[in-house]
BADRENMAR-968709 format. One record per atom (N, C-alpha, C, O): residue in one letter; z, y, x. Coordinates in pm, whole numbers, padded with zeros to 5 digits, always signed. Layout:
% BADRENMAR-968709
aZYX ...
END
This chain:
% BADRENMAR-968709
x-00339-00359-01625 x-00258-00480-01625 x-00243-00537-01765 x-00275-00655-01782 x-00197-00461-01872 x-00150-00458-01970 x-00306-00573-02048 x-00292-00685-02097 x-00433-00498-02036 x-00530-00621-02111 x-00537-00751-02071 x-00599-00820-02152 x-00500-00804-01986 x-00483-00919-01971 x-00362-00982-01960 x-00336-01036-01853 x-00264-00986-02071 x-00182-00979-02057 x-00153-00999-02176 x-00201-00916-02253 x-00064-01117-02243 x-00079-01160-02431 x+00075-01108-02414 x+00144-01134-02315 x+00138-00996-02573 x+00262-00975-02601 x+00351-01096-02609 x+00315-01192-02676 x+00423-01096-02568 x+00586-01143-02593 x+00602-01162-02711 x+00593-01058-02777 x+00631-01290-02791 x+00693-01280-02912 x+00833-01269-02893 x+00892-01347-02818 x+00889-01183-02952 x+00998-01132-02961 x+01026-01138-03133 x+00948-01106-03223 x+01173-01193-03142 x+01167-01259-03293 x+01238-01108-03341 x+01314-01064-03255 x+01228-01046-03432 x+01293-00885-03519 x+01405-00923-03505 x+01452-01034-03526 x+01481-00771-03449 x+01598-00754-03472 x+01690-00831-03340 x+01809-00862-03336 x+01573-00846-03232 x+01673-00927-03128 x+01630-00777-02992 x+01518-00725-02995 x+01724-00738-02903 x+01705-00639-02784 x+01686-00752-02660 x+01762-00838-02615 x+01563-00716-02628 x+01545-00753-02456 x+01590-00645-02348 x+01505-00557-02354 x+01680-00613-02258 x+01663-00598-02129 x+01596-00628-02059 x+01585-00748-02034 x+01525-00539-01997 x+01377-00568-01884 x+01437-00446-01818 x+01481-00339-01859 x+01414-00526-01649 x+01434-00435-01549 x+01277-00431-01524 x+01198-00516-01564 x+01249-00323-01455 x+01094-00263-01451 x+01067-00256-01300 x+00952-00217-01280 x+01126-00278-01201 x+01132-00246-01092 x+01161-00108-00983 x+01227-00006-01005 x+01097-00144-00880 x+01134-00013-00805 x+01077+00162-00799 x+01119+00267-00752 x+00960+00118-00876 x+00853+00217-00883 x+00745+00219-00932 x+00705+00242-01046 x+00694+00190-00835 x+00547+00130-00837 x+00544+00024-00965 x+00605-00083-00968 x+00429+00097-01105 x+00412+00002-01211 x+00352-00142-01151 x+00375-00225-01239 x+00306-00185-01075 x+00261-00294-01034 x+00386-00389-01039 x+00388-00483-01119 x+00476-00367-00965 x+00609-00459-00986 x+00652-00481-01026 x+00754-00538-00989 x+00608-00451-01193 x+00742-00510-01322 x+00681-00642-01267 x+00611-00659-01168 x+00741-00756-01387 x+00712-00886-01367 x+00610-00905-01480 x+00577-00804-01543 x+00551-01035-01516 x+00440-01012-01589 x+00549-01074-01746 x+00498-01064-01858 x+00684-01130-01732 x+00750-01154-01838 x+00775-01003-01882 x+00778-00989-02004 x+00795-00869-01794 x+00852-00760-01822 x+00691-00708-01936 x+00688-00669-02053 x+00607-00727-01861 x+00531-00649-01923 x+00489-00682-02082 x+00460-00609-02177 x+00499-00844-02063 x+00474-00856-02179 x+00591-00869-02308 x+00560-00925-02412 x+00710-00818-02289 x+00783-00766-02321 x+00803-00622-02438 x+00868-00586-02536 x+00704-00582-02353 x+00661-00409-02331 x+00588-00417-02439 x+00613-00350-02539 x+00484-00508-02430 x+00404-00521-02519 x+00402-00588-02679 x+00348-00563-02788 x+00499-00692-02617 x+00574-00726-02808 x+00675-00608-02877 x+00709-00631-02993 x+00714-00510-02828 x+00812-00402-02859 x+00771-00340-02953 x+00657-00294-02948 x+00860-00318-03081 x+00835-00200-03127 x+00858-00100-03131 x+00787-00014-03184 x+01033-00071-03037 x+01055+00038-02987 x+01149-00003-02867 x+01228-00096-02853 x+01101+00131-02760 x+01125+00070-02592 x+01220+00208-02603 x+01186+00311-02662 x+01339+00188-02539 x+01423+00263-02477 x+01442+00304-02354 x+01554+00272-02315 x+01387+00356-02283 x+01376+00380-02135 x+01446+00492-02070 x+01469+00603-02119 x+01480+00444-01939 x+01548+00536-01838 x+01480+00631-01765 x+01361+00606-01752 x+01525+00754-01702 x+01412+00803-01619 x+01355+00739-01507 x+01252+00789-01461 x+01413+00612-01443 x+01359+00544-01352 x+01300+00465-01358 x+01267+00404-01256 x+01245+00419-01516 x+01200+00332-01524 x+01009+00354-01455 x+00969+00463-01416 x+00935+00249-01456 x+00786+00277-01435 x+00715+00362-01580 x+00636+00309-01658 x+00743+00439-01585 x+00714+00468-01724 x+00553+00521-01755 x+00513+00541-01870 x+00481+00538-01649 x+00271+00464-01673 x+00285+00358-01738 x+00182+00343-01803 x+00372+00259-01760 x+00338+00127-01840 x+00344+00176-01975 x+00298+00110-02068 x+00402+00297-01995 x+00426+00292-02106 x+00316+00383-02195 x+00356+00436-02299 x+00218+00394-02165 x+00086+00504-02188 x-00016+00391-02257 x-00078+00301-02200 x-00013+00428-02416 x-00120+00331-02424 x-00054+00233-02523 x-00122+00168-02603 x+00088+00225-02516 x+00144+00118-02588 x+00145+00184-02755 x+00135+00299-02797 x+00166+00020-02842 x+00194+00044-02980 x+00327+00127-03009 x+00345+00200-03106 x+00410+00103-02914 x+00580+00117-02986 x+00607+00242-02982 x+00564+00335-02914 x+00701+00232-03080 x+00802+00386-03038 x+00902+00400-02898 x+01005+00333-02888 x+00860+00493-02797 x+00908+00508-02702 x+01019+00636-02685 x+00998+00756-02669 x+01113+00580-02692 x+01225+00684-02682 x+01309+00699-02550 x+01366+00599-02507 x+01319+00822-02483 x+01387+00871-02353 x+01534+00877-02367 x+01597+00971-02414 x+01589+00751-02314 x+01725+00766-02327 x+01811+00787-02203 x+01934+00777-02203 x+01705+00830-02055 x+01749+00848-01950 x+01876+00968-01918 x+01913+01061-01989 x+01920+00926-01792 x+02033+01027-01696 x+01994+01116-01569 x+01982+01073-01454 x+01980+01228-01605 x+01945+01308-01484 x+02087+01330-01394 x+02184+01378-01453 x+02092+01314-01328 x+02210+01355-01196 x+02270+01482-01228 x+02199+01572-01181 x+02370+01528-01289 x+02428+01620-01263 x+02314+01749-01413 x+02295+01869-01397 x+02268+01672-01525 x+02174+01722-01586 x+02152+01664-01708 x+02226+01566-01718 x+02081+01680-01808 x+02078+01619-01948 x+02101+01454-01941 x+02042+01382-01860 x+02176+01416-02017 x+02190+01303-02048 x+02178+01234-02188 x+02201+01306-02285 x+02146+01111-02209 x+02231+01083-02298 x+02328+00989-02287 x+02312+00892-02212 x+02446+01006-02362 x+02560+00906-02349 x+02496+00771-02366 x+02390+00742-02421 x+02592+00688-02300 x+02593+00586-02299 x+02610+00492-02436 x+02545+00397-02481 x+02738+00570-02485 x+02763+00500-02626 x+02680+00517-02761 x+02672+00447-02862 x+02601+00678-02713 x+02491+00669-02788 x+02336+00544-02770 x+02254+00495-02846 x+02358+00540-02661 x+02236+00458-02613 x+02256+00301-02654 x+02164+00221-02668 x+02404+00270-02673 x+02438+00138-02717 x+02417+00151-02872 x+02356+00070-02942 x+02454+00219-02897 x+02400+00225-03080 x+02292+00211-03117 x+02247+00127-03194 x+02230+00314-03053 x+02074+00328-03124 x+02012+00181-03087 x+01927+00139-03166 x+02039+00114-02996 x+01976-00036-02961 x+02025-00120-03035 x+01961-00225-03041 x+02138-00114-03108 x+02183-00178-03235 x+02161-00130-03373 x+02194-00205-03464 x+02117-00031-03397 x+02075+00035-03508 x+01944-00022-03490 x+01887-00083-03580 x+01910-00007-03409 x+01711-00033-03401 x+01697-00202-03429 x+01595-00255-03473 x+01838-00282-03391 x+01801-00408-03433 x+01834-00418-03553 x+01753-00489-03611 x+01915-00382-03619 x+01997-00429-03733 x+01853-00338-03822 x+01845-00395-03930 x+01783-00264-03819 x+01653-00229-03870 x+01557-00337-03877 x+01463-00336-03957 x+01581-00437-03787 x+01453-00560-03768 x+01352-00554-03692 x+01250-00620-03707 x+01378-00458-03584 x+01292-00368-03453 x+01275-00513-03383 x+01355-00603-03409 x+01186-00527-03310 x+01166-00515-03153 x+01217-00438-03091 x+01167-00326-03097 x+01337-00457-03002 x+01359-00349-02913 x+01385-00409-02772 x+01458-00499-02730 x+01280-00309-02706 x+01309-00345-02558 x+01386-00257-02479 x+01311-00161-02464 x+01464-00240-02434 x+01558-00171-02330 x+01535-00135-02162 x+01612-00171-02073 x+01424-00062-02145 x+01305-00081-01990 x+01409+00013-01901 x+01458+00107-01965 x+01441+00002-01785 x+01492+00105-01707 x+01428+00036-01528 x+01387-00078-01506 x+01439+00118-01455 x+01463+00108-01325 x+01489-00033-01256 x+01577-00103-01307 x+01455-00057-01201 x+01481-00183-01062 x+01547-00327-01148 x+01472-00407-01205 x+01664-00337-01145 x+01727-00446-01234 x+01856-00398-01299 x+01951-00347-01240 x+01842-00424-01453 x+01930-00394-01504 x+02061-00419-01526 x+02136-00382-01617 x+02085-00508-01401 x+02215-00554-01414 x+02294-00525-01228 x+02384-00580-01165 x+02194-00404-01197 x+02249-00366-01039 x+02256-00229-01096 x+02150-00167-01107 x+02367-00172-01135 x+02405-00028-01185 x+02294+00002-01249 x+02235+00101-01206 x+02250-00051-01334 x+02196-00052-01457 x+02236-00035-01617 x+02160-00004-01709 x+02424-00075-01625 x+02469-00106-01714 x+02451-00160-01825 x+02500-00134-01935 x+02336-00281-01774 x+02295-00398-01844 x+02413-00420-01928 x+02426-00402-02049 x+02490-00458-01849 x+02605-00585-01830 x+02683-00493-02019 x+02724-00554-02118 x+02675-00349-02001 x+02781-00307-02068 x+02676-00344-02221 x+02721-00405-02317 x+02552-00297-02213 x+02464-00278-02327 x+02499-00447-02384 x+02549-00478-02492 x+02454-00539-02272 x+02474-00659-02327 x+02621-00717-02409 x+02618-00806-02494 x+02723-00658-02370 x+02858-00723-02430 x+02888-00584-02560 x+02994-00590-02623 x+02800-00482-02586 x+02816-00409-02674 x+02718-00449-02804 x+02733-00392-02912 x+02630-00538-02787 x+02498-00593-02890 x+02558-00733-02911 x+02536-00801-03011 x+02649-00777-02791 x+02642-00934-02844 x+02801-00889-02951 x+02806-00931-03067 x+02874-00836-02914 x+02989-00755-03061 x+02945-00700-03154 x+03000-00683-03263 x+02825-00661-03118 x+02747-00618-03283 x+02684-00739-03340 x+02679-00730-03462 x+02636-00848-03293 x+02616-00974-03348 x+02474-00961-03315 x+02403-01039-03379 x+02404-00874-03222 x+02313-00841-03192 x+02230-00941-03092 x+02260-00931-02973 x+02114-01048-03131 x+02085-01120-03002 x+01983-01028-02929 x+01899-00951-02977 x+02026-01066-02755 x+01988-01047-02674 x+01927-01092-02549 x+01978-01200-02517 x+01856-01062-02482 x+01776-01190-02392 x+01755-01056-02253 x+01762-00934-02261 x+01730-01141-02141 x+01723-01059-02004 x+01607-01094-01959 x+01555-01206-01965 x+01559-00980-01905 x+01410-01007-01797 x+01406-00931-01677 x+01364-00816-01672 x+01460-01009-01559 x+01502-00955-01453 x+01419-00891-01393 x+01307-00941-01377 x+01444-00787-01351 x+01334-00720-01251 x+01371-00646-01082 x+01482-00610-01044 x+01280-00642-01028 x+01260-00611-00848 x+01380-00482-00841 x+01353-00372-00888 x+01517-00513-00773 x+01630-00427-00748 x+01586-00362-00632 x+01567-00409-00520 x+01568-00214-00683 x+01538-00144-00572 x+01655-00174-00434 x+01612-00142-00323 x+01753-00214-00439 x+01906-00199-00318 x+01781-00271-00212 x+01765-00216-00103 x+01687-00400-00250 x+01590-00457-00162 x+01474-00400-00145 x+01430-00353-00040 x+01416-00405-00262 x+01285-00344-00208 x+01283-00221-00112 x+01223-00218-00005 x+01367-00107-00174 x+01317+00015-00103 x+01327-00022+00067 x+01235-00005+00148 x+01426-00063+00090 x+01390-00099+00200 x+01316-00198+00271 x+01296-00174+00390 x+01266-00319+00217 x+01158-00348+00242 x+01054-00327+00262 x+00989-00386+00348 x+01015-00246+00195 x+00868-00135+00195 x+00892-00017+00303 x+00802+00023+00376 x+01023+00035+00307 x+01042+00067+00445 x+00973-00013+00560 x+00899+00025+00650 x+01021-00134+00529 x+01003-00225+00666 x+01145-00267+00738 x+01145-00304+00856 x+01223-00263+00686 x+01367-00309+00689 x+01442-00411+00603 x+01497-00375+00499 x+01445-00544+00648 x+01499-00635+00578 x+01626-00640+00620 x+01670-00620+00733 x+01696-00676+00496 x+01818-00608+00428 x+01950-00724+00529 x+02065-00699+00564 x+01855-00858+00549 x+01932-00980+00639 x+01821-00970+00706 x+01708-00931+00676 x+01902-01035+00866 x+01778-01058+00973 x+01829-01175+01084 x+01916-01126+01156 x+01811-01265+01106 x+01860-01393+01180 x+01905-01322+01333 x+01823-01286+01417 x+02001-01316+01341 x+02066-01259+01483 x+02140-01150+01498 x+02217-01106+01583 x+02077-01099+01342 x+02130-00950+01328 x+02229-00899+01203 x+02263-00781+01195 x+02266-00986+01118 x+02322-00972+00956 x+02268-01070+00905 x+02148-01096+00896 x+02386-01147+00857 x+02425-01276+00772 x+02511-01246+00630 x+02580-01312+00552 x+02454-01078+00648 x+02516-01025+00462 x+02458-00964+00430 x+02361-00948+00503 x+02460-00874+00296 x+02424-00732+00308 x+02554-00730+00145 x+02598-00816+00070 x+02573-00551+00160 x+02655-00517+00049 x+02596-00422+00005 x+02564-00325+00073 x+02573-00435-00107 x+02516-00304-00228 x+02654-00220-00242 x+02760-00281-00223 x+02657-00127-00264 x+02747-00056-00339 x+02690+00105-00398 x+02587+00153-00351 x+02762+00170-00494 x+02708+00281-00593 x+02803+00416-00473 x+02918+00384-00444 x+02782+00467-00451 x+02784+00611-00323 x+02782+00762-00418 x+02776+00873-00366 x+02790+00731-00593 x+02830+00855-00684 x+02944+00892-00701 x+02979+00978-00782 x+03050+00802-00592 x+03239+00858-00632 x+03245+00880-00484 x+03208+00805-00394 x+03305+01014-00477 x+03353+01047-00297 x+03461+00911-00299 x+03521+00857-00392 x+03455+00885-00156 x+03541+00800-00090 x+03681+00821-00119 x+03733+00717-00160 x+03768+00928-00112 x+03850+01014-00161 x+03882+00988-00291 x+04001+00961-00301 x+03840+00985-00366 x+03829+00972-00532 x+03921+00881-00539 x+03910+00777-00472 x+04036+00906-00629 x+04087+00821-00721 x+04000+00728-00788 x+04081+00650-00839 x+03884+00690-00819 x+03777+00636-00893 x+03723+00549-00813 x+03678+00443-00857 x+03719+00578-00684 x+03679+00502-00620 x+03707+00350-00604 x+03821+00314-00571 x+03626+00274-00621 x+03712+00123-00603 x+03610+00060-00427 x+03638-00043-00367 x+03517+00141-00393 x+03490+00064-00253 x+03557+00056-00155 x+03594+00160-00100 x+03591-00067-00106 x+03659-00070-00003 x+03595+00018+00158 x+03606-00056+00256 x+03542+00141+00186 x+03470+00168+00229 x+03521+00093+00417 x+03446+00042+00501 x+03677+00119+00423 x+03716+00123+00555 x+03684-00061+00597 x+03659-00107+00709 x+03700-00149+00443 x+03704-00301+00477 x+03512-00299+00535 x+03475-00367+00631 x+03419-00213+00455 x+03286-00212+00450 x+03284-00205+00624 x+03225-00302+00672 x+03332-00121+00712 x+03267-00053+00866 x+03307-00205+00962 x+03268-00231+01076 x+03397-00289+00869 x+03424-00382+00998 x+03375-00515+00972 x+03413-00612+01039 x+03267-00527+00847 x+03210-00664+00840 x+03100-00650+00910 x+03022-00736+00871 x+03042-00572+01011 x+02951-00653+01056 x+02760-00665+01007 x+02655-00685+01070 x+02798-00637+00862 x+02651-00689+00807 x+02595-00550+00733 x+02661-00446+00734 x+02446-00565+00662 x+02391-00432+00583 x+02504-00393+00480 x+02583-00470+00425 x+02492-00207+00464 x+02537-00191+00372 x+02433-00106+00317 x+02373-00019+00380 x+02415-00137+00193 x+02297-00049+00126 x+02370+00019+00001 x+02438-00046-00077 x+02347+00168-00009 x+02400+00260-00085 x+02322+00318-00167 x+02225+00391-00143 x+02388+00266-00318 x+02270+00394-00388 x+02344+00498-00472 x+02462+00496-00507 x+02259+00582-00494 x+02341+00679-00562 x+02404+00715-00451 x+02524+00692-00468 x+02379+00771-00325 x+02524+00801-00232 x+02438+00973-00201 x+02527+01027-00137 x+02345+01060-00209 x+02259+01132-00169 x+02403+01252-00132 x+02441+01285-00020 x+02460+01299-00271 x+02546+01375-00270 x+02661+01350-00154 x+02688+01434-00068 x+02716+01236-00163 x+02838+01225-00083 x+02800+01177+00013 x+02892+01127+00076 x+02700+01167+00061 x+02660+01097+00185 x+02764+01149+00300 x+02835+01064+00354 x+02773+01262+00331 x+02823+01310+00434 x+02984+01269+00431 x+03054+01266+00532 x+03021+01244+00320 x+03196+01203+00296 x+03152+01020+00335 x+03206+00970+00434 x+03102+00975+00292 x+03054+00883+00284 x+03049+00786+00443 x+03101+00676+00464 x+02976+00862+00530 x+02966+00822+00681 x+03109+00856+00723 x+03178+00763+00764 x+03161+00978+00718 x+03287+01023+00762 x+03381+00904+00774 x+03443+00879+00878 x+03389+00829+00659 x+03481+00759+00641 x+03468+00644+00672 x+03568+00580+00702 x+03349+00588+00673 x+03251+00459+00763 x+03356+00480+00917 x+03441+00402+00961 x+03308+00620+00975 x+03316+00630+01147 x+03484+00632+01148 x+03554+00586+01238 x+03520+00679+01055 x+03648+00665+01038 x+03721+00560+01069 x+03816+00546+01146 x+03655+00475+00987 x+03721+00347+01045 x+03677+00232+01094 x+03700+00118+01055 x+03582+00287+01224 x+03598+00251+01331 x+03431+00191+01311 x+03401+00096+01383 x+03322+00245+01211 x+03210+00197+01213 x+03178+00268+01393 x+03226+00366+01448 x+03050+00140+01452 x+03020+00225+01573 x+02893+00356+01524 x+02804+00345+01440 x+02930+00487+01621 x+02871+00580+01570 x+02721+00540+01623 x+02634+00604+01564 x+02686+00473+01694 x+02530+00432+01744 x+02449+00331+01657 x+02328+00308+01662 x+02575+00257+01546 x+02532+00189+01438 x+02327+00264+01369 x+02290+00378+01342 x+02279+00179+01369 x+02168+00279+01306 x+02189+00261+01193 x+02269+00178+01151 x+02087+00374+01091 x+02064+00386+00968 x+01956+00447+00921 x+01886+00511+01000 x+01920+00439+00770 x+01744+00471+00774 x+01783+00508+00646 x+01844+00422+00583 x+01752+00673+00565 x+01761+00661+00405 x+01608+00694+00353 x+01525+00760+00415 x+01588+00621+00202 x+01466+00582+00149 x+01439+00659+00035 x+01497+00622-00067 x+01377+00739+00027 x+01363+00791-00075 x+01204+00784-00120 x+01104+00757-00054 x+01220+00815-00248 x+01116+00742-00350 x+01061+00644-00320 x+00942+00644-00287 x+01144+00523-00323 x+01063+00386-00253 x+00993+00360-00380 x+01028+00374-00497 x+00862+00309-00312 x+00752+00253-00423 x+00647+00331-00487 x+00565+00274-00559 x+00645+00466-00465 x+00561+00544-00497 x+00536+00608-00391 x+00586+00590-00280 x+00422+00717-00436 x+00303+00784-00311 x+00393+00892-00260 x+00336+00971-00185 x+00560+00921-00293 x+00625+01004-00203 x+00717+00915-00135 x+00798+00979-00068 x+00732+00798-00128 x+00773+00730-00053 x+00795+00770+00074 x+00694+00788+00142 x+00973+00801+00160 x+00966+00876+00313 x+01100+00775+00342 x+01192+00735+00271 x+01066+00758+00464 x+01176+00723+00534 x+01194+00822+00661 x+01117+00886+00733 x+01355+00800+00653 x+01425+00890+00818 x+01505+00801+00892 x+01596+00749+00827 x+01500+00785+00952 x+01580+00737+01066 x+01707+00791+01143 x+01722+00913+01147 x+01785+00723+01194 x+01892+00782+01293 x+01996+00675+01321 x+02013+00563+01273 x+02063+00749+01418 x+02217+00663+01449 x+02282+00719+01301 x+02217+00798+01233 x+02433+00665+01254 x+02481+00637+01185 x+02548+00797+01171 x+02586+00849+01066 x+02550+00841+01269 x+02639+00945+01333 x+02579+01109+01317 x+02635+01218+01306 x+02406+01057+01322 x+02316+01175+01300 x+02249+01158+01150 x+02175+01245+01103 x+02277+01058+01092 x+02178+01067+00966 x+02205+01150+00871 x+02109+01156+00794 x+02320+01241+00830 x+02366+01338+00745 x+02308+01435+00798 x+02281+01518+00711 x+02260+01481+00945 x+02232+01609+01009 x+02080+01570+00964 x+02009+01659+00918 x+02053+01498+00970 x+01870+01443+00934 x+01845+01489+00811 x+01772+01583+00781 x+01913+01414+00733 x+01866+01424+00573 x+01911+01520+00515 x+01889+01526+00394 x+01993+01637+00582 x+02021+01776+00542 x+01877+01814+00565 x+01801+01840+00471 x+01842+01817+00689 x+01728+01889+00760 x+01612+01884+00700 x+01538+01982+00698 x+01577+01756+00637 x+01534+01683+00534 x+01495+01710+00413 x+01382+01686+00369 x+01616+01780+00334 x+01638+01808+00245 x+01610+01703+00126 x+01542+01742+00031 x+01675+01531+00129 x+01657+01448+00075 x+01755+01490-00077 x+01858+01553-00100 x+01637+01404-00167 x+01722+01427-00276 x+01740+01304-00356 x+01758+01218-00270 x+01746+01257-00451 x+01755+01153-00533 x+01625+01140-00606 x+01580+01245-00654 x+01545+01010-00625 x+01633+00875-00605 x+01613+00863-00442 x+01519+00897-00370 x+01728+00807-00417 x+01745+00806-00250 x+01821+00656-00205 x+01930+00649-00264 x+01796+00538-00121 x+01901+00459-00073 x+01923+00484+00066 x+01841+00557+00122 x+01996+00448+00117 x+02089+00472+00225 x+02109+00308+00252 x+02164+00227+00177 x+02031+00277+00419 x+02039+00135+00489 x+02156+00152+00593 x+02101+00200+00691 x+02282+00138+00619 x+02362+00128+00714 x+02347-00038+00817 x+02375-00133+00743 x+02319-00074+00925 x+02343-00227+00992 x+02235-00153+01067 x+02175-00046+01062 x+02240-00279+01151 x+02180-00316+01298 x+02008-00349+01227 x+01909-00357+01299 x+02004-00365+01053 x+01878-00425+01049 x+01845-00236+01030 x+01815-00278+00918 x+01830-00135+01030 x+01767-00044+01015 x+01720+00010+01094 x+01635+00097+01080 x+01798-00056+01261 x+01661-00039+01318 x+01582-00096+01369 x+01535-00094+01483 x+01564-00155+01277 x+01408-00239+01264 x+01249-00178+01219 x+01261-00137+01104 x+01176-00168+01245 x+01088-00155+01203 x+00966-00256+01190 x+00887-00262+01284 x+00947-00330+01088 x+00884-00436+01044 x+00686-00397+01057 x+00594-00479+01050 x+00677-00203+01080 x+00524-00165+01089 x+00484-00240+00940 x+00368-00281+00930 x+00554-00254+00853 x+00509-00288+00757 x+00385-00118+00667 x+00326-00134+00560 
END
C-alpha cells in the first residue's frame, strides 16, 4: 500500500491522531497512511494495524494496554507526545478503530492543546461497526432498529464507576453494541434481563473482527454467556445485543 502512496506533510512539532481501523491493515484510510508515512515517531496501541508499521522511516514506540497486564499510563503517554513535539518530531499517535470511540483521543487532544501543542485528527473505521458488519450484522436495519448504542462493558454494572444506564439500555428498543464487555459479560446480560430485556432478544459476540481469526457466535440474549464460556472468548471481543443480530447478511 504504502509505495503508492506520497507522505503527509506534517509541519515539526505538531501530533496527528490517526485511528487505524478495525484490523485488517487494508482499512486504515489512505489520509491515515500517509500520515504514517510523514512521521517521525508513531506511538501506537496494541490494537492498532501494526504490519503498517514494518518498513517505515520513524521511530516506533509501543505505548499500548494489555487487559489486566503491562501498561503504560496514560499520563505517561500524554507526555511523551508532547515531549516528542516540543523536540520538533513528527508525531503520529496510531491506535485501533477510531480514536475518539474509547480511544482517549479526546483526553490526548485537550492534554497537547494545554501544552500549546498543535494537533490534527484522522478518523478511522470504529470497530463498535465494522466488527459487526463483517459479521454480517448491521448495527440499524429498516423495520428492525432506528438506533444503535455503543457503550464500554470494562465497569461491572454494579460498580460505583459505572455511569451506563444499563436498565434505561433493555427498554429502548434498538442495537446495543459493547466493547470491552468480555469479562463482565455475564453481570452484564444479568442486568439487561433484569430489567425486563426479552430473554429471546438475540445476540452475536465478535471476536477478532477483521483478521484471519475472525469468529462469530450466536444466541438468544439469555444463552450467549453459556456460549461464549463454552467458547472460551477472549478479548478483543464486541458484543451485538437487538433484533439486528439475528441477521445474517451471508456476508
Amino acid at each position: 500500500m504504502s509505495s503508492a502512496i506520497e507522505p503527509a506533510v506534517i509541519e515539526p512539532g505538531t501530533v496527528v491522531l490517526v485511528g487505524g481501523g478495525p484490523g485488517d491493515p487494508e482499512l486504515i484510510t489512505v489520509a491515515g497512511m500517509r500520515a504514517l508515512l510523514g512521521a517521525d515517531v508513531i506511538l501506537y496501541d496494541r490494537l492498532a494495524p501494526t504490519a503498517l508499521l514494518d518498513g517505515l522511516d520513524a521511530e516506533c514506540v509501543n505505548v499500548g494496554k494489555i487487559p489486566r497486564g503491562a501498561h503504560t499510563p496514560q499520563e505517561t503517554t500524554n507526555q511523551m507526545l508532547i515531549d516528542y513535539a516540543r523536540d520538533g518530531k513528527r508525531v503520529v499517535r496510531f491506535k485501533g478503530g477510531d480514536s475518539f470511540v474509547f480511544g482517549r483521543g479526546g483526553e490526548e487532544a485537550i492534554a497537547l492543546a494545554e501544552a500549546g501543542v498543535p494537533v490534527k485528527v484522522i478518523p478511522g473505521v470504529t470497530s463498535s461497526v465494522a466488527a459487526p458488519e463483517l459479521a454480517g450484522i448491521p448495527v440499524t436495519h429498516r423495520g428492525l432498529s432506528q438506533g444503535v448504542t455503543i457503550v464500554a462493558g470494562h465497569v461491572r454494572p454494579d460498580d460505583e464507576r459505572c455511569t451506563v444506564n444499563w436498565s434505561a439500555l433493555a427498554k429502548t428498543n434498538t442495537t446495543i453494541v459493547i466493547l470491552m464487555g468480555v469479562k463482565y459479560l455475564p453481570d452484564i446480560v444479568k442486568k439487561l434481563l433484569d430489567s425486563g430485556l426479552a430473554p429471546d432478544t438475540p445476540a452475536a459476540v465478535v471476536s477478532s473482527a477483521a483478521t484471519d481469526k475472525q469468529h462469530t457466535l450466536r444466541a438468544r440474549v439469555d444463552e450467549i454467556v453459556n456460549v461464549a464460556t463454552r467458547e472460551a472468548v477472549t478479548p478483543p471481543s464486541i458484543t451485538i445485543i437487538g433484533a439486528v443480530a439475528g441477521l445474517d447478511l451471508k456476508i
